[in-house]
C-alpha positions in Angstrom: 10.3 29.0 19.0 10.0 25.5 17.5 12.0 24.9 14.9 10.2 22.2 12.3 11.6 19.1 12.0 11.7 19.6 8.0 14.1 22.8 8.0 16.5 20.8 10.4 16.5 17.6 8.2 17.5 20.2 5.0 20.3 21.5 7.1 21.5 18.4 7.3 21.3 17.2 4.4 23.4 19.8 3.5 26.4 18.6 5.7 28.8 16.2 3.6 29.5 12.7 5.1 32.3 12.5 8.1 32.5 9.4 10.2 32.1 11.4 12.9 30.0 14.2 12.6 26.8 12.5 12.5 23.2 14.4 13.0 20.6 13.6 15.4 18.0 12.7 13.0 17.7 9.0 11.2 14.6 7.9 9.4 13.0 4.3 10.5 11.3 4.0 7.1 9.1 1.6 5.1 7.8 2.7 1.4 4.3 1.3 0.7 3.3 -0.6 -2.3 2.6 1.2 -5.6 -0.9 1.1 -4.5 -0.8 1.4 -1.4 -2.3 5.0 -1.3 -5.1 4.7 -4.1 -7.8 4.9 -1.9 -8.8 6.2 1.2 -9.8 2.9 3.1 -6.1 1.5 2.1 -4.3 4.5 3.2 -6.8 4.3 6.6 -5.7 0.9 7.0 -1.9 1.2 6.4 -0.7 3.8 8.7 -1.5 2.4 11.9 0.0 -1.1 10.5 3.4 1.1 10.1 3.1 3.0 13.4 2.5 -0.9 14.7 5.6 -2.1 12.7 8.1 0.6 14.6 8.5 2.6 11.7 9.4 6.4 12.3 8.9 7.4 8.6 6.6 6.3 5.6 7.6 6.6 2.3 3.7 7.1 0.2 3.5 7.9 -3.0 1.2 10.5 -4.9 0.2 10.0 -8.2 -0.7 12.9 -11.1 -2.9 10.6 -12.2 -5.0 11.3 -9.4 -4.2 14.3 -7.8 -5.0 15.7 -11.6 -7.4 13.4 -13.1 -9.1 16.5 -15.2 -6.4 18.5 -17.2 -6.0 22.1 -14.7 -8.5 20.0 -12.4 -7.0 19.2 -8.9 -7.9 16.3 -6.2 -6.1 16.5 -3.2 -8.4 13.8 -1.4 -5.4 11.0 -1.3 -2.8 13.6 -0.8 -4.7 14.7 2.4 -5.9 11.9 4.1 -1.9 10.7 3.8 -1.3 13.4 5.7 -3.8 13.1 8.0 -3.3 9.6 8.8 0.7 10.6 9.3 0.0 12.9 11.9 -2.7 10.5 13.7 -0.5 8.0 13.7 2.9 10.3 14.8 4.6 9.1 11.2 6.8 11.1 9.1 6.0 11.3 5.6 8.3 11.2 3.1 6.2 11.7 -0.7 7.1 10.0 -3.5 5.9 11.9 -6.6 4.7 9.6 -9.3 4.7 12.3 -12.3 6.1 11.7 -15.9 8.5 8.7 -14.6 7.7 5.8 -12.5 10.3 3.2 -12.8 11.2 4.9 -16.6 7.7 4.8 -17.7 4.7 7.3 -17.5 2.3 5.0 -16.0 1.7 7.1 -13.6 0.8 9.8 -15.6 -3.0 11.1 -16.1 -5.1 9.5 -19.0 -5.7 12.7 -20.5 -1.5 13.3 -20.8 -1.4 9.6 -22.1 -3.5 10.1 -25.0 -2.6 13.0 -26.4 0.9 12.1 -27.6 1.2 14.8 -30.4 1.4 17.2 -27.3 2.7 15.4 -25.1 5.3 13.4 -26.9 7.1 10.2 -26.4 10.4 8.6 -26.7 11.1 6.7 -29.3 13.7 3.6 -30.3 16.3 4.1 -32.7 14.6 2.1 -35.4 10.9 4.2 -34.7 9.4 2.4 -32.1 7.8 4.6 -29.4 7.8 4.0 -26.0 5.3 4.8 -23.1 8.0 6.8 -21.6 7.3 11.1 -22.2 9.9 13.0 -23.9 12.6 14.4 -21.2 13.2 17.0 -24.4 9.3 18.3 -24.8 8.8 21.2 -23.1 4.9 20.8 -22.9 5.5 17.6 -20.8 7.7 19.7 -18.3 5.6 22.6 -18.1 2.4 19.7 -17.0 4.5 17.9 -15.0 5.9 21.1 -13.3 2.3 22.4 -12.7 0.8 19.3 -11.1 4.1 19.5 -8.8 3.6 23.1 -7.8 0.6 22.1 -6.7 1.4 19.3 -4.7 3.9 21.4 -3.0 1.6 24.4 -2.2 -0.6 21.6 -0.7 2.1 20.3 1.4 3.0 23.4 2.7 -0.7 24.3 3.8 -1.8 21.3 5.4 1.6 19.4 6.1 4.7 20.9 6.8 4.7 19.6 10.4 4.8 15.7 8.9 6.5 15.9 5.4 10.0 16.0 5.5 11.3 15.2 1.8 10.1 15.2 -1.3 11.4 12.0 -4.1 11.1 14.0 -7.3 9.6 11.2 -9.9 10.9 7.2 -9.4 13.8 5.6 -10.8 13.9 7.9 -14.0 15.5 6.1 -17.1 15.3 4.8 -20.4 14.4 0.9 -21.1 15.1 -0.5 -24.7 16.9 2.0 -26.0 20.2 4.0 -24.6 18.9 7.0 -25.6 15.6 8.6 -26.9 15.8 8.9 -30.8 12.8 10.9 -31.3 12.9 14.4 -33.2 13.1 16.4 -29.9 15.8 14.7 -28.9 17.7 14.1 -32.3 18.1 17.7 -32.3 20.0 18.1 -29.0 22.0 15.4 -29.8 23.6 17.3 -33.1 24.0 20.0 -31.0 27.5 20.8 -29.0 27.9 19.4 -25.6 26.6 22.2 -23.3 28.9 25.1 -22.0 27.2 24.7 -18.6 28.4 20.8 -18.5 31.9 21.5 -19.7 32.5 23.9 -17.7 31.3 21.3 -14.1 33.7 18.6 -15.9 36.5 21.1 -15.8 36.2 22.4 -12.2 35.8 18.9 -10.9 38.3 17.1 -13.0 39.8 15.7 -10.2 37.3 14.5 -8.4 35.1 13.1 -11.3 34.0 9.5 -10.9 36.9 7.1 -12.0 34.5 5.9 -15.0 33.4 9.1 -16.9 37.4 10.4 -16.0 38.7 7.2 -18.5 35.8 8.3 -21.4 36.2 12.1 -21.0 37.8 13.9 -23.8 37.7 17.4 -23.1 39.1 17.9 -26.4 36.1 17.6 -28.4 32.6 18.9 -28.0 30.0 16.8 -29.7 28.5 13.8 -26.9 30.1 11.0 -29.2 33.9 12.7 -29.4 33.5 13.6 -25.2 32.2 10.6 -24.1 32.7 7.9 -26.9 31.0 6.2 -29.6 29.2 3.4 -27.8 26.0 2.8 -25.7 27.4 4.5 -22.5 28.0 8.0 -24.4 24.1 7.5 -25.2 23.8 7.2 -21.1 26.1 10.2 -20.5 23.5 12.4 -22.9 20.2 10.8 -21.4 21.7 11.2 -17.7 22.2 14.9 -18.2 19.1 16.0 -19.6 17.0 13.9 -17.6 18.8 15.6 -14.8 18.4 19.0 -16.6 14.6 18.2 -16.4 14.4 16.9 -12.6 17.0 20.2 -12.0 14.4 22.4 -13.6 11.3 21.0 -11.3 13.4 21.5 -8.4 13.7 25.2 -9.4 10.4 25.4 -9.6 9.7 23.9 -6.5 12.1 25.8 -4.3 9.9 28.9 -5.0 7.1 27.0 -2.9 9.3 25.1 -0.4 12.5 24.4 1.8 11.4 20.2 2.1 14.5 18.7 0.7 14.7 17.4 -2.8 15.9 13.6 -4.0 16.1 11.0 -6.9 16.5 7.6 -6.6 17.8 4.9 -8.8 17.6 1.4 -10.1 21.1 -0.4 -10.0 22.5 -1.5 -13.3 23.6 -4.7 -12.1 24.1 -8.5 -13.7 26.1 -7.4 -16.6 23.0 -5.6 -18.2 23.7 -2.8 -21.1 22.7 0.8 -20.9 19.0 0.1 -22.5 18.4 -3.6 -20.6 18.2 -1.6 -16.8 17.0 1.8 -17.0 20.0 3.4 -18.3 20.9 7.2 -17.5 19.3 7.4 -14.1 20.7 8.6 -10.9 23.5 5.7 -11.0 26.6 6.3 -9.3 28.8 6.2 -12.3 27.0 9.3 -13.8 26.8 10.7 -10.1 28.9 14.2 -11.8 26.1 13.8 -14.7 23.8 14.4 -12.4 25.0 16.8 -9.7 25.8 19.0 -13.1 22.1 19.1 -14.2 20.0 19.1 -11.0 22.6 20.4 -8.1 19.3 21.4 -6.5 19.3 18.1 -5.3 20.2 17.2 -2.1 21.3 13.5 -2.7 21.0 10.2 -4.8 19.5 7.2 -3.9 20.3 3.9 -4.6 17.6 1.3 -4.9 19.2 -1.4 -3.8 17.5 -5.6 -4.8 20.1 -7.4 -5.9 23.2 -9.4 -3.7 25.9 -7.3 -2.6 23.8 -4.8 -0.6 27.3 -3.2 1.1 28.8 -2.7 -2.1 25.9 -0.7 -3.6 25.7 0.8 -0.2 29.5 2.2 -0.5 28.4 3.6 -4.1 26.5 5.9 -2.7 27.8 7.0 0.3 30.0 9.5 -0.8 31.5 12.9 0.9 28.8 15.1 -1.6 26.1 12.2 -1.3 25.0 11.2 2.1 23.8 7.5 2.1 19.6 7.2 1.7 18.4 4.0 1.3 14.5 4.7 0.0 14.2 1.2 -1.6 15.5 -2.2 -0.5 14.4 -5.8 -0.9 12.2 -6.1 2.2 13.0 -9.7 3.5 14.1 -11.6 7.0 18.0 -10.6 6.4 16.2 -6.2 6.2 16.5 -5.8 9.9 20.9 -7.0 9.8 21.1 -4.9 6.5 19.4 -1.5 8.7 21.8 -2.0 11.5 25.0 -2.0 8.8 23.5 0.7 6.9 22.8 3.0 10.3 26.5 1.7 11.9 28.7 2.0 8.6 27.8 4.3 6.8 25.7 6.5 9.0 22.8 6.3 6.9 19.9 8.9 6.7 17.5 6.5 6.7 16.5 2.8 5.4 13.6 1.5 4.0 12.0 -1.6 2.8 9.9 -1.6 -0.5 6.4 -3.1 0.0 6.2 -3.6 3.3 2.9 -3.0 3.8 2.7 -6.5 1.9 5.5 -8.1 3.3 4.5 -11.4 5.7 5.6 -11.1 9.6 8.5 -13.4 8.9 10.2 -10.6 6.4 9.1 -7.8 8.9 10.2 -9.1 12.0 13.5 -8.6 11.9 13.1 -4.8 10.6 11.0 -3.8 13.7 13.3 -5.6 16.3 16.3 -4.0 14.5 14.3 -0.3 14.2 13.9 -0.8 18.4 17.4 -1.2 18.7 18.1 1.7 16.4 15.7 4.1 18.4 17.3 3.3 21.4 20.9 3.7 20.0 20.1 7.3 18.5 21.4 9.0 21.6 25.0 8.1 21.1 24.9 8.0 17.6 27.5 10.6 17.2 30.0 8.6 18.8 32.9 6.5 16.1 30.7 3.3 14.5 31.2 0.6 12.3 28.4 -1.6 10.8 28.5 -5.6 10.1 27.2 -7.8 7.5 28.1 -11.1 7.0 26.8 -14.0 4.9 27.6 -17.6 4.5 30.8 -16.4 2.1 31.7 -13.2 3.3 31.7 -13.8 7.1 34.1 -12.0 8.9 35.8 -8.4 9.2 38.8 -7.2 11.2 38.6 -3.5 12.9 42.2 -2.2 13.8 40.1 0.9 16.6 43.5 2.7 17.7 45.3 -0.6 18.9 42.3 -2.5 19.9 41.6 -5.5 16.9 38.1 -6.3 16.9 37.7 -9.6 15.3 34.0 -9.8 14.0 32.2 -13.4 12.5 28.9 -14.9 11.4 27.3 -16.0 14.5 27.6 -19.6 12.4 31.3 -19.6 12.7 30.8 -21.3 16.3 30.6 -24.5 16.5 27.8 -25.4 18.2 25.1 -24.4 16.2 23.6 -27.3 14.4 22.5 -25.1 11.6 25.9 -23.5 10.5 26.7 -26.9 9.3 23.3 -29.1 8.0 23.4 -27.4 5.1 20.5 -24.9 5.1 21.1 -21.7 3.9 22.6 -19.1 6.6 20.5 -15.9 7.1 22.8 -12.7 7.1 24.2 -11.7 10.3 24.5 -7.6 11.1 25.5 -5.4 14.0 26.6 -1.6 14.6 29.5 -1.3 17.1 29.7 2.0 19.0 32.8 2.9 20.7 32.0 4.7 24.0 35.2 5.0 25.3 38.2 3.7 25.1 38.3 -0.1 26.1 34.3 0.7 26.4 32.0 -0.8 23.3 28.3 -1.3 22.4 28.0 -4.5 19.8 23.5 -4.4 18.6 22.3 -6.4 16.3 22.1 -10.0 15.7 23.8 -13.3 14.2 27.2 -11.9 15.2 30.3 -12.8 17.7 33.2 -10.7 18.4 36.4 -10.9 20.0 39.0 -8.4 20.8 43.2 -8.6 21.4 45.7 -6.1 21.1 48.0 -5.6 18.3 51.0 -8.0 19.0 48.3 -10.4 20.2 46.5 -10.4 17.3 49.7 -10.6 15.1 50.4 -13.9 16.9 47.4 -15.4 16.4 46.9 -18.7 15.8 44.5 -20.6 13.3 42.5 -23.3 15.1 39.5 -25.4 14.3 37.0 -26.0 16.9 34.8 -28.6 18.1 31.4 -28.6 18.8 32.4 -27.5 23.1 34.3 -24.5 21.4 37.9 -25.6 21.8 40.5 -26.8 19.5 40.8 -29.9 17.9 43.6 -32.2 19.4 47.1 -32.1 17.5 47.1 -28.7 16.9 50.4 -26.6 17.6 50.2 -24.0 20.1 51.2 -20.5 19.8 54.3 -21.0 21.7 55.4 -23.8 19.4 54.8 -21.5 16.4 55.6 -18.2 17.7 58.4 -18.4 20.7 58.0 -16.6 23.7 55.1 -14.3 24.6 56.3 -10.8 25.8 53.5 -8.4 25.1 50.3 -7.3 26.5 46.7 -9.3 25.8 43.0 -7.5 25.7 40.5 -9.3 27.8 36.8 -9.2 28.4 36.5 -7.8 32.4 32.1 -8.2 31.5 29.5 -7.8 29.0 26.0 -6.6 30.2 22.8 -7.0 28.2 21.2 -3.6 28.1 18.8 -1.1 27.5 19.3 2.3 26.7 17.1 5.3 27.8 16.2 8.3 25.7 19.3 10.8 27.2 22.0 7.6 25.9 22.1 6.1 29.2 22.8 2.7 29.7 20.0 0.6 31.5 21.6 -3.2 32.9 19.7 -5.9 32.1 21.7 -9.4 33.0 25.6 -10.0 32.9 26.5 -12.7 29.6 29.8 -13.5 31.4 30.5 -17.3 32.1 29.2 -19.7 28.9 27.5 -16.6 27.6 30.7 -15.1 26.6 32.7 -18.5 26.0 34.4 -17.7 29.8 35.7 -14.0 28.4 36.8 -15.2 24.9 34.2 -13.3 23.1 30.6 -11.3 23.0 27.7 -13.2 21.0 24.6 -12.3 20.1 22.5 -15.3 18.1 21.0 -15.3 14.9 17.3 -15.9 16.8 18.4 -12.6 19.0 18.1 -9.1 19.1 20.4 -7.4 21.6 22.6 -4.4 23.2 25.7 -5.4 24.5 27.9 -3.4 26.8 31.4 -4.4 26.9 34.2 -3.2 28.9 37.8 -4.2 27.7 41.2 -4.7 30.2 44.9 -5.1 29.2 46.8 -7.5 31.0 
């Protein structure tokens, strides 16, 4: 018996994160354009362009808008020919419901929801103002939301279970120009205590509670501004759980039709903004217990990730309860480097540009070269990785693997490339390694050297500066002048082979990069205009 791809995906999900217990199944993605999917000679165009691109998955949204135009009135024209064109084009789908919340506001939502605001109520300001974002706290907004959901779920389930394989619940739910709604709905749960249900999660995962809430939380009191303070952030804290409460509630509702697996995502709250100036009280990873407390029907959190610093919004999220998803990213030429950290470091789900379906060959290049390697290197996936990812200021990373120091650098750090010193901007450099064996390594990706000594040689090491042939300036001490006498072992390079890899993990040779390719067994390169698999075998002498 087969068993679909969906029910394997939720069983995995399940697993927490171990650097070593990886599953087979990684998604290649790409999330279309907010309109990507609004009519049926679009979505007929896309999806071959993203089978063409090397994408495995497609992350499509579907709007209420449209799938209920008519108030109890249901169109599943868009919703099916996604589907359809999935399955033509041998794409997984992953769907991206566009209900009451698309990136905080209900823009998204149907005309007939829009207008009538006296059922259907909105969030307001503190001083009045109301904003065209629906009321987390109205139960007449759930109970449409939950009804046009139910029926995109009954949908999937009859005409694409063997394509769909999660479900985003809303998009990047939060609250913009305010902390916190101040409307009469939501006035009256904020007088009210803070909820048994939530004190009683606080309590049983004191210890494990994200550092930020632990230094607020005063389990003490039991109204939101004596828990969780008397500024901005307690707002947050009170938003974040109801809004999770909500999202938890369709997820009940939803399980009733369906086993696809469940997820949020998140804008970051980055460049010093206030809860109120990003959308405050979403899926964030400092209200991470917030949310697993409200909607633990979820399966994980997902950051959307825009700004600089993509590996330390990456580390936010990859978590032993939160397995690392990356639906949204800045789709650009340094995508394809940021896929194969992702993939190697953190031993990502699944990665996915925003807008690429818009994005100019120069961004998507480097995303389908990198999602070749990656489909080749799913085989031995299971095997101890790291990822790279190096810029012009944070360029290199040391690796202590049992003994064996692995020495990785920008591509640019070598001196004879003209460009890592005329000034121009350097484009980001990323690789996975994959230890095979030990003295055995694969180094994929591109814009990345690497070198490799033993312990005591490393420790001896000596600073140099190179020329543009690659070897040290003259007048330099040597490491006997520095360090006395030499008495332990050295790791050398006995080859490195440019390779293939065929579907059962083998290893197909391609050419040997020993010689000037490997700077005469010094180190293995891979340029920033290259795309590669490297084999390397290791000796101690």
């Amino acid at each position: 018996m087969k068993i679909p791809l969906s029910f394997i995906l939720f069983l995995c999900l399940l697993s927490p994160v171990h650097a070593q217990q990886k599953n087979d199944f990684f998604m290649l993605g790409g999330e279309l354009s907010n309109s990507a999917t609004t009519s049926v000679a679009d979505i007929d165009k896309v999806m071959p362009r993203m089978k063409a691109l090397g994408l495995n998955t497609v992350l499509a949204p579907i709007y209420w808008e449209f799938l209920e135009p008519q108030e109890g009135k249901l169109d599943f024209t868009l919703l099916d020919r996604t589907i359809d064109q999935a399955r033509e084009n041998q794409l997984q789908l992953v769907l991206l419901w566009f209900g009451a919340w698309k990136n905080s506001m209900s823009c998204y939502a149907p005309l007939w929801f829009k207008q009538d605001t006296k059922r259907f109520p909105r969030a307001t300001t503190a001083d009045g103002k109301p904003l065209e974002i629906a009321s987390c706290f109205s139960e007449e907004v759930f109970q449409a939301d939950r009804r046009a959901f139910e029926a995109l779920l009954k949908r999937v389930e009859e005409r694409g279970k063997d394509v769909v394989i999660m479900i985003q619940v809303e998009n990047e739910i939060g609250m913009l120009e305010d902390a916190r709604d101040h409307a009469p709905l939501a006035e009256r749960e904020w007088q009210k205590p803070v909820p048994d249900e939530l004190i009683s999660y606080l309590k049983k995962h004191q210890k494990s509670l994200h550092p930020w809430l632990t230094n607020r939380l005063n389990l003490k009191e039991r109204t939101w501004n004596g828990m969780f303070g008397t500024d901005v952030y307690a707002d947050e804290v009170f938003m974040a759980y109801n809004y999770a409460k909500y999202v938890g509630r369709l997820c009940e509702a939803g399980r009733k039709i369906t086993q696809l697996p469940f997820y949020v995502n998140a804008a970051m709250n980055s460049r010093g903004r206030l809860p109120g100036q990003y959308p405050s009280a979403g899926p964030l990873a400092h209200l991470i217990d917030l949310w697993h407390a409200g909607a633990p029907q979820l399966l994980l959190l997902a950051p959307d990730i825009y700004d600089t610093g993509f590996k330390g919004w990456a580390s936010q999220y990859a978590l032993a309860n939160n397995r690392l998803f990356i639906p949204e990213t800045r789709c650009c030429v340094n995508s394809g480097v940021r896929a194969m950290y992702a993939f190697g470091e953190h031993q990502a789900l699944g990665f996915s540009p925003f807008a690429i379906d818009q994005a100019s060959k120069a961004e998507t290049n480097g995303i389908s070269k990198s999602y070749d390697l990656l489909r080749q290197l799913r085989p031995l996936m299971n095997k101890p990785s790291w990822g790279l990812l190096f810029d012009q200021e944070d360029k290199e990373r040391i690796i202590n693997d049992k003994g064996t120091m692995i020495t990785a650098r920008h591509y640019y750090t070598l001196p004879w490339d003209a460009r890592a010193t005329d000034g121009s901007t350097w484009p980001e450099g990323g690789a996975m390694i994959i230890r095979l064996a030990a003295n055995e390594y694969l180094l994929a990706g591109s814009g990345i050297v690497v070198s490799f000594a033993t312990e005591y040689e490393k420790n001896r090491e000596e600073q140099k500066v190179l020329g543009e042939d690659g070897f040290a300036l003259a007048g330099q001490q040597t490491a006997k002048q520095q360090k006395g006498r030499f008495t332990g072992k050295r790791k050398g390079i006995g080859f490195v082979d440019e390779v293939t890899i065929a579907s059962d993990g083998s290893l197909q040779f391609l050419r040997r990069h020993n010689g000037d390719q490997d700077h005469q067994g010094r180190h293995a390169r891979i340029s920033c205009d290259d795309w590669k698999i490297l084999h390397i075998r290791l000796y101690d002498y």
